[in-house]
N, C-alpha and C positions, 0 to 999 in steps of 0.2 A: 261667695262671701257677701252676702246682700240681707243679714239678719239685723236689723236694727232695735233696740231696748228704746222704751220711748217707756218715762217714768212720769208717773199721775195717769195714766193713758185711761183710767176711768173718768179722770176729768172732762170738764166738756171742752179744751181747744183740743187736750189730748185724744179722745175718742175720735173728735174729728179728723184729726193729724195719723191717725190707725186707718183709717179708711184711704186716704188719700195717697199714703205709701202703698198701701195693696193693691191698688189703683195704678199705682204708678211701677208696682213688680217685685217689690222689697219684701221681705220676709218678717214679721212683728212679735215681739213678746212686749207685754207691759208689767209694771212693778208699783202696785197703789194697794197702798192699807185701809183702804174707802175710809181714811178720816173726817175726808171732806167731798165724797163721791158715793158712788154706787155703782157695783160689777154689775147692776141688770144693765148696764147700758150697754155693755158688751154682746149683750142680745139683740139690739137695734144694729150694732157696728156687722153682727153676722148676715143680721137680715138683708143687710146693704151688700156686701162684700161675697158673702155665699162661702166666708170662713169664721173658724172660731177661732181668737185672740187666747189664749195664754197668760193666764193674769194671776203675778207673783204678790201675796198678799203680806209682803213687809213692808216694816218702818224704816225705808233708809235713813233714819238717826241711829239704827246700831246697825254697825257697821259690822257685824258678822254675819248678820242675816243679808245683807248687802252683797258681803262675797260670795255668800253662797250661791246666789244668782248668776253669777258669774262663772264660778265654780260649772255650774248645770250647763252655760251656754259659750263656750270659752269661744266661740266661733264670731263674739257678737263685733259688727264693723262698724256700728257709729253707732250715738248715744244720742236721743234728743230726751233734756231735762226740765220737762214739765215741776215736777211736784214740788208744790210748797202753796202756802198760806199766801191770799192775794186779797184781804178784805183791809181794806185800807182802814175804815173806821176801828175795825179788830184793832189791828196794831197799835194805835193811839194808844187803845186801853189797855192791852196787852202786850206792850212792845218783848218781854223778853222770852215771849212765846216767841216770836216772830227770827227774833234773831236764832234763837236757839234751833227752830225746827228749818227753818228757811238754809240759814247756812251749815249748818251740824250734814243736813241729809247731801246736799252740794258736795261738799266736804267728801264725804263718803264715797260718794258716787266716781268722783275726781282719782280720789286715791285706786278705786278698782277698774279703771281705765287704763291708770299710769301702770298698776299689778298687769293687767291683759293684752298691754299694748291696743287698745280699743284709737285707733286714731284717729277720728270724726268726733265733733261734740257740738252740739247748737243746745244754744242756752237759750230759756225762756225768759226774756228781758222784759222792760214797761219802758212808755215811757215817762214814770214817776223820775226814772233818774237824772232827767234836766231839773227835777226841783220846780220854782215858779220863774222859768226861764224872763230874760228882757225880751223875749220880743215869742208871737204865739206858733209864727212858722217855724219850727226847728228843721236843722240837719243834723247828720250824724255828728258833724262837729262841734254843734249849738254849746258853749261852752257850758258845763251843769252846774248847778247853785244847791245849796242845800235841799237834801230831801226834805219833804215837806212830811211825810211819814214815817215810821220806821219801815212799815213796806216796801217803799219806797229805798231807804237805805240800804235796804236787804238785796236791792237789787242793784243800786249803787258796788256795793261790797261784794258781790257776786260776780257782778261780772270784773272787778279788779282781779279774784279768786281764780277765774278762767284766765286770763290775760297771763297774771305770772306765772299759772301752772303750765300751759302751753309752749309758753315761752320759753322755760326753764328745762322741758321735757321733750321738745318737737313735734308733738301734736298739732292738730288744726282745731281750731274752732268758730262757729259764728255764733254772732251774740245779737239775737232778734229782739228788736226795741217795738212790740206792738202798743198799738192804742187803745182803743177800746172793742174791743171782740164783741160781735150780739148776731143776734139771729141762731136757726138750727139749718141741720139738715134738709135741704128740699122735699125730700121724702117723710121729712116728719117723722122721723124711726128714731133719730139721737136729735139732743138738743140742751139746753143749760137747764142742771137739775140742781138750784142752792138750795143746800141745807140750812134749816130754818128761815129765818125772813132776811129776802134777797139785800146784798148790800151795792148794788150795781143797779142800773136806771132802767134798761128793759124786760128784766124778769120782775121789776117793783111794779112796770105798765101791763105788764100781761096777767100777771098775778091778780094786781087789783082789778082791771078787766074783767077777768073773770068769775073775780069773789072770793077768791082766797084772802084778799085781805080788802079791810072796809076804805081804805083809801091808802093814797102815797103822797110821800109830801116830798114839796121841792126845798133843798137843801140853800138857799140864799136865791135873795133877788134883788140884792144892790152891791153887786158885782160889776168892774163897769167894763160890761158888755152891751148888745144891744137891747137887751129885755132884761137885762140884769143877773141873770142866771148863765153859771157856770159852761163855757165853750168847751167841746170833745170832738176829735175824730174815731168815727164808728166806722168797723171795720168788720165787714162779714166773715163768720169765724169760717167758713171754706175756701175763703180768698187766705185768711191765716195759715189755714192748714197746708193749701200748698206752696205755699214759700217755703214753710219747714223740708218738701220733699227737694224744692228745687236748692234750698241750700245745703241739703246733703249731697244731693249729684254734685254741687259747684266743688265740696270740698274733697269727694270720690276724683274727681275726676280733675283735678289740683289744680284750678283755675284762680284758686286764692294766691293772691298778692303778698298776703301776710301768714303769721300764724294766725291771729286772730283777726277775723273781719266785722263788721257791725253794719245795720242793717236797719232802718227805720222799715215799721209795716203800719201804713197807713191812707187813705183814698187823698189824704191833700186838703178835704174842706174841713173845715172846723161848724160844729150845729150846738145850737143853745140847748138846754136841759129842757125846756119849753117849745123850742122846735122840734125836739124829738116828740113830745109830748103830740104834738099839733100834728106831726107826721103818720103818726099810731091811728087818733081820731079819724084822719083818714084813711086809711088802711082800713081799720076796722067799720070805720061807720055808724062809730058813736063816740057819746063824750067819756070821759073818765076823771072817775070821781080822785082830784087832788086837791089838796092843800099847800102853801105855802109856808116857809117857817125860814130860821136864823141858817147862817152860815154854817157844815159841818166840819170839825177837823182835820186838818189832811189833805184839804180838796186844795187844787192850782185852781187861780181864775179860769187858764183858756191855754189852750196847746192843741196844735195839730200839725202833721207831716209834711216835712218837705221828702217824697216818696222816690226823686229819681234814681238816687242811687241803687236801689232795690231794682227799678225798673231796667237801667242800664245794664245792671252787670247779673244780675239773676234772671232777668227774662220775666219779673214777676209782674203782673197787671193786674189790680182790684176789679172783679168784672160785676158785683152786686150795686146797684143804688140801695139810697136810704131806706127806699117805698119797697125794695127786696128784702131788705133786710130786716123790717118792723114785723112782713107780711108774713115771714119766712117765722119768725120767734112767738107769733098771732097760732100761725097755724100749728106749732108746735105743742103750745098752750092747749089749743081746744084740746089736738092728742092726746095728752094727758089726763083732762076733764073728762074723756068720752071711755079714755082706759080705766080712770078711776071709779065710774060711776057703773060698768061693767063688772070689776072687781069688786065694790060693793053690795051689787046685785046680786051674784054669787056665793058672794058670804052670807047673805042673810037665805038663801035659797031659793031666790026669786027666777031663777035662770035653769 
């Protein structure tokens, strides 16, 4: 009984969080309608793994198509719930996309666990949900203020949605509060693939780096921070990935306290949108062409982890630096320039 459904799994924390169970001896089906992904990554995830993934191509917003997945795999023993919309700026403009598909597919998901007796669930958390906390170190306890997005609330209200269904039903669940996710794969085979023009900081740096786009602009710089620009804790998405495997084992294997546990995933330091920036130029070895401009909507001044709880009781340790992590999302980028311009070659019949 070691089949886990891991939903969005063509996403990029989710692809990685595929690997790192197979890795770790768990058996994977994924459930992504490539809304906002692409199944060829499941290509890279085999390359790595030396198996092929399983990828249920529904909208968990209808929930029949949802059952049926279930229906096929009634053996399934935990659930980790990637999918949904995560573009913060989206939301603004878009909020009742956001709520609609964020919570409607949850929802769904929830109910065919409660039908399967499935009794593990870790939720894909943020942390947008402290809002523009008082102070920049949060705990799991940091008390939350208004979401600052509707993304944000979606994840506020999500994980309330876990809490009382667990509660009510006696399941278990953790609820992973990550930061800011970047970098790829070591091997360069999977890595972060936005559709259309990136709305996150290090595929705007690689992007532009590379020429897909003619510059990137920094989103406020009289923020008061030290440079004036927006403070994050980045977190390499393979340090992400396996927390997800280790807070499955925690809830396998009934070490949780509660029903529901929470879980900040973060390295601890907090870096300016401009140090990242600065961090890349070295990494790479050149400048990158940006811009400055106004405040975006949505964005908190400054937030990063206070991580021990995670370390304490999960066993979990961030083992990438920043300079891994810039180097890691650099190197991913050529990958794709070097694949693409291969696949162009070949089209026109040069190869």
């Amino acid at each position: 009984m070691n089949k886990i459904l891991v939903t969005g799994g063509c996403g990029y924390i989710g692809a990685h969080t595929l690997i790192d169970l197979m890795e770790n001896g768990f058996e994977v089906i994924s459930a992504d309608n490539n809304a906002r992904s692409k199944d060829s990554i499941l290509t890279g995830v085999e390359k790595i793994t030396g198996k092929k993934v399983k990828n249920y191509k529904v909208d968990l917003c209808n929930y029949d198509d949802t059952y049926a997945v279930f229906q096929e795999n009634p053996d399934i023993a935990g659930i980790i719930h990637f999918a949904a919309y995560k573009a913060v700026g989206e939301s603004v403009e878009n909020p009742l996309l956001y709520f609609e598909n964020n919570l409607n597919s949850l929802i769904n998901i929830l109910k065919c666990a409660e039908e399967f007796k499935v009794a593990h669930f870790v939720f894909s958390s943020s942390c947008t949900v402290y809002g523009n906390p008082d102070v920049a170190l949060v705990t799991e306890d940091t008390p939350q203020k208004a979401a600052a997005s509707p993304y944000g609330a979606t994840k506020q209200m999500g994980e309330q949605i876990v809490q009382e269904t667990v509660n009510s039903n006696g399941s278990n669940a953790v609820l992973l509060r990550y930061f800011n996710p970047v970098g790829a794969h070591p091997s360069a085979l999977i890595g972060e693939l936005p559709i259309g023009r990136p709305a996150n900081l290090v595929p705007a740096i690689t992007q532009t780096a590379i020429g897909k786009l003619p510059a990137m602009q920094v989103h406020g710089t009289d923020y008061p921070t030290k440079d004036g620009s927006c403070i994050r804790d980045y977190i390499h998405v393979c340090d992400i990935a396996h927390a997800h495997t280790l807070a499955l084992n925690f809830l396998i294997e009934g070490r949780n306290d509660s029903n529901c546990e929470i879980f900040n995933l973060g390295t601890g330091t907090g870096y300016t949108v401009l140090e990242v920036i600065e961090a890349f130029e070295k990494a790479a070895g050149e400048k990158l062409n940006y811009k400055t401009g106004p405040r975006r909507p949505g964005d908190v001044v400054a937030i990063y982890a206070n991580n021990e709880k995670a370390k304490q009781v999960l066993g979990w340790l961030p083992g990438f630096t920043l300079h891994d992590m810039i180097a890691s999302a650099w190197k991913w980028e050529q990958k794709l320039a070097e694949d693409e311009k291969i696949f162009s070659g070949k089209k026109a019949g040069l190869n």
